[in-house]
N, C-alpha and C positions, 0 to 999 in steps of 0.2 A: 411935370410930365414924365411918364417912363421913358427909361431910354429902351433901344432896341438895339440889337446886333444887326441886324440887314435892314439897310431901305431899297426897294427897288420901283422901279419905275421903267412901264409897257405897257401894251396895250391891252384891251378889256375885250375879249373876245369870247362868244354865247359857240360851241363845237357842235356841229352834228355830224355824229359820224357815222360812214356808211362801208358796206363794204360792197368791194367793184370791181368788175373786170378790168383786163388791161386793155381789152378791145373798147371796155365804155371811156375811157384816157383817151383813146386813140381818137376817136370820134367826137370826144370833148374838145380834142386838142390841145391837151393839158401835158405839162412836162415832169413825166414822173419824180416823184424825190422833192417836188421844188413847193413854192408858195407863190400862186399867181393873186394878183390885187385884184378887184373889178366892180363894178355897183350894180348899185340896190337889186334895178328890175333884173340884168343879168342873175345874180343870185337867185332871184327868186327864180327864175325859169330851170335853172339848176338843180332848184330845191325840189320843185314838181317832177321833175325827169327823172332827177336820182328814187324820190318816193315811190315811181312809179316803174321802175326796172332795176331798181336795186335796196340790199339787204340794209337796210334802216340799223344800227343797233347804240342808237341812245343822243342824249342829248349831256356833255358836261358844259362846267367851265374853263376854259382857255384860257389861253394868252401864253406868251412861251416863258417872261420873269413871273406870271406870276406862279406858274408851274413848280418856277423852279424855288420859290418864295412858298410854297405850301410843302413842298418834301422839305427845305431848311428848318419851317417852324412846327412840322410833325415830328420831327427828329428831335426838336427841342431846343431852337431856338426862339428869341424874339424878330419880330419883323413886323415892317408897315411897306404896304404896297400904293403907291403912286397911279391914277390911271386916270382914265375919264369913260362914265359911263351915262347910257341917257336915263331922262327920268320915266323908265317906261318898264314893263315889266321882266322884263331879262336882264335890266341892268339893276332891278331890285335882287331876283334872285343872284346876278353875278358877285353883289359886294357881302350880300348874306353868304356866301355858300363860302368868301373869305374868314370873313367873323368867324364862321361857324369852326376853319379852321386855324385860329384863334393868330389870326393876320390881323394887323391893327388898318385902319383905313380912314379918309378924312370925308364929312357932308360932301367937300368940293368939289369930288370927282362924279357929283352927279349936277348933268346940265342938261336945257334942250335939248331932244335929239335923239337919235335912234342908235341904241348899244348895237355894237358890230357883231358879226357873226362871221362862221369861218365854215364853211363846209371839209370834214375831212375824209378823204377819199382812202381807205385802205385796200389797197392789192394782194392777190393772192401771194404774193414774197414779202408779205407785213410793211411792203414800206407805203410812207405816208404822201398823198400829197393834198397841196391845200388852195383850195378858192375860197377867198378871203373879203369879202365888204367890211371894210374900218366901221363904218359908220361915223358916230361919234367921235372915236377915239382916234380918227385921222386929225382931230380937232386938238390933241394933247395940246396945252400951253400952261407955266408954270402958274397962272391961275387956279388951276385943278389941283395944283401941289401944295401940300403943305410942307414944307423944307426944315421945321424944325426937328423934326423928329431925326432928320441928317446928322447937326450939328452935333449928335452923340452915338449917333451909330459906329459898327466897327467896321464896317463895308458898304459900298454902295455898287447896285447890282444895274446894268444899263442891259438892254437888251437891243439886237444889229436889227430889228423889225422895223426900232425907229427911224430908222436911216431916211425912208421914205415922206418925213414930213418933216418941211422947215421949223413949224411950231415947235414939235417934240425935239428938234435938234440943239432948240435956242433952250428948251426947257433943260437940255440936259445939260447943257453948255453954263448954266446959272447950279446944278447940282454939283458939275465937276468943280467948280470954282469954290463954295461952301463944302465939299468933302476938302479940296483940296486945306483949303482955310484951317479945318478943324482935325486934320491929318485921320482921316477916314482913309481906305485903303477902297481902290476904286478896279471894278471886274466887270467885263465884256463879253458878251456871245456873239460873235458872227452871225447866230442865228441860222441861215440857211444860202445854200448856194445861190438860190435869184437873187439875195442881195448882193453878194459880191458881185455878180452880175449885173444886174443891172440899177443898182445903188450904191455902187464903190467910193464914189463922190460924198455920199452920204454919210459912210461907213470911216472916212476917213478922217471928217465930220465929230463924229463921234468918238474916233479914238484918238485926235489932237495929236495931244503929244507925247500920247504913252496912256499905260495904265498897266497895274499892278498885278492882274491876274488875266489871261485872255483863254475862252475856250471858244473851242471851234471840231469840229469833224473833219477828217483826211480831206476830203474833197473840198471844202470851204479854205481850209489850207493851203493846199498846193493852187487852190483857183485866184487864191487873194495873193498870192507871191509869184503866180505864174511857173512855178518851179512842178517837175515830176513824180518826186518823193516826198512823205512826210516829214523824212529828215532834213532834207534842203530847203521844207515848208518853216520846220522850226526854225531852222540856223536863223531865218530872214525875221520872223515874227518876234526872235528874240530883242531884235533892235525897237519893236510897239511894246512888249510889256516883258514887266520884271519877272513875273513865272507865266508859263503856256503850259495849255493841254489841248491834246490831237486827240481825239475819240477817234475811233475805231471800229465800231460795231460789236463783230462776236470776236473781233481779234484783240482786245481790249484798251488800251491808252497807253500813249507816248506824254509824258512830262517832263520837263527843265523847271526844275525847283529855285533856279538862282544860280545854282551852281553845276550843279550835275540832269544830264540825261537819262530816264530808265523807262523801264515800258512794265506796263503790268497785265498780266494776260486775263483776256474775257470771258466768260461763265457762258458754259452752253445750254440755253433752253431754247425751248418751240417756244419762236416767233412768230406773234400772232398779229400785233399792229404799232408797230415804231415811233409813233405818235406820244410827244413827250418826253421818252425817253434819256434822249441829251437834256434836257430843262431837269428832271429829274435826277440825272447824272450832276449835273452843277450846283443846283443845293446841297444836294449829299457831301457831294464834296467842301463847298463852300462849307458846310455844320461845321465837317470834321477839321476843318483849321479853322475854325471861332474855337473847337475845343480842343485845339492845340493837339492835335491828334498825328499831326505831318502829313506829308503828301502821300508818300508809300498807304497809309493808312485812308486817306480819303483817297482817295483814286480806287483802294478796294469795297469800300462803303458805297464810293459812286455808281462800282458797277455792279454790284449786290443792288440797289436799290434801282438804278435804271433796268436791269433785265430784267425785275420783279413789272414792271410799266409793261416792258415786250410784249410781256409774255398773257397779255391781257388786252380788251378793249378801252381807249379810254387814255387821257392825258396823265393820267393822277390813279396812285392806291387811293383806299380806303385809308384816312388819319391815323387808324388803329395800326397799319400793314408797316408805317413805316416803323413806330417803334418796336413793332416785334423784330422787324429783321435786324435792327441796331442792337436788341436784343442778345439775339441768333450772333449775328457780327463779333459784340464782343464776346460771348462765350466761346466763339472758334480760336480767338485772338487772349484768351486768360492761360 
């Protein structure tokens, strides 16, 4: 069996994204920035309201690892992505449109059941927010997984979304145990502020007793250590993982490498829908230390390649977009 550089493992989500007022949030009741959970029939009444008072613009595929699992393996690495999706038609095209972007994948991750979907709500300040039906994939259990492709990976990618279900918690809890086994180096995203909010139990869950790379956004920081600053967010998170990364938006990333603290500044484009973004920020980054590149150097790729997300509709470039700018990247850097 080949081996792969990333395995990750999240949830399987079908995007529609739209674009919305803040007065239509307000009225939804929905908390800007964040990712609220809810079912089936709510969704769908969502679905109709938004079709019918707001700008419709596309449907991709989601999920925040595996986002960040398709900027990793456009950039050029290997990867198998972990999920569970139903046997019905959106979770046909969900595992296609991985393939396609040449993510490795297992039969297993298709079962009974209806693949989730996520409504994404963009506001005129490009930020994201998300109403979310699991569907299926609130179902994750290491049944869906296939684990051996772990046993030779060089990382293993968890995503903070799972926080919210026990299955996926024990799935992950069997992954960290086999990375750990096979000294796989193991990386975490907080994911988003409703989880630390109100999944922290979950969150902490999933990060045991450490792990090797932790990224998260200033506000997910300072929310998850209760502290005011991103610097006093690090100090604390330095004691959960061996290196941290503080995203920042347009002010760009804070990291501690192991040893040292440095920041590196953000790239100014018209922000158009911030969806993705950080998931794209974390593979890029993650490439560039599979290719030994250092942090200073991924942390700049990460945000070359997430403001490239921004500044667009949509979770994900085009396959092509990301190795043009790794391209671009090292030519600025020769």
């Amino acid at each position: 069996m080949a081996t792969v550089d990333l395995f990750a493992i999240g949830n399987a989500l079908i995007d529609q994204e739209f674009q919305v007022s803040d007065d239509f949030l307000t009225q939804q009741n929905l908390q800007k920035g964040t990712m609220q959970l809810t079912d089936g029939e709510t969704q769908a009444n969502l679905y109709n309201n938004l079709q019918q008072t707001q700008s419709y613009k596309g449907q991709a595929s989601g999920g925040s690892a595996a986002n960040t699992t398709v900027a990793f393996s456009a950039l050029g690495g290997s990867a198998f992505y972990a999920c569970r999706v139903g046997n019905d038609d959106l979770g046909e095209i969900y595992l296609n449109g991985l393939n396609d972007a040449g993510i490795r994948t297992t039969a297993k991750s298709v079962s009974e059941g209806v693949t989730g979907t996520c409504m994404v709500l963009v506001s005129p300040d490009s930020e994201r927010t998300m109403h979310t039906y699991l569907g299926i994939t609130a179902e994750l259990t290491d049944a869906q997984i296939d684990f051996e492709p772990l046993k030779t990976a060089k990382w293993l990618y968890i995503e903070g979304y799972l926080s919210t279900s026990d299955s996926a918690r024990q799935a992950v809890k069997q992954a960290r145990e086999i990375a750990k086994a096979h000294q796989t180096q193991i990386a975490l995203t907080l994911s988003d502020p409703a989880m630390v909010q109100y999944a922290r139990q979950g969150l902490d869950e999933l990060l045991d007793d450490g792990v090797d790379l932790l990224f998260c956004n200033q506000q997910e920081a300072m929310m998850y250590t209760g502290t005011e600053t991103a610097e006093a967010a690090l100090e604390q998170l330095k004691q959960k993982s061996k290196y941290v990364v503080i995203t920042m938006s347009a002010q760009g990333a804070m990291i501690f490498d192991g040893q040292h603290t440095f920041s590196v500044a953000g790239r100014q484009v018209h922000a158009i829908d911030a969806n993705g973004a950080g998931d794209a920020f974390a593979g890029a980054f993650l490439y560039a230390l599979n290719a030994n590149l250092g942090f200073k150097a991924a942390a700049e790729l990460a945000i070359l390649i997430s403001s490239e997300v921004v500044s667009q509709f949509g979770p994900r470039l085009e396959v092509e977009q990301y190795a043009t700018l790794l391209q671009s990247y090292n030519k600025e850097c020769a």
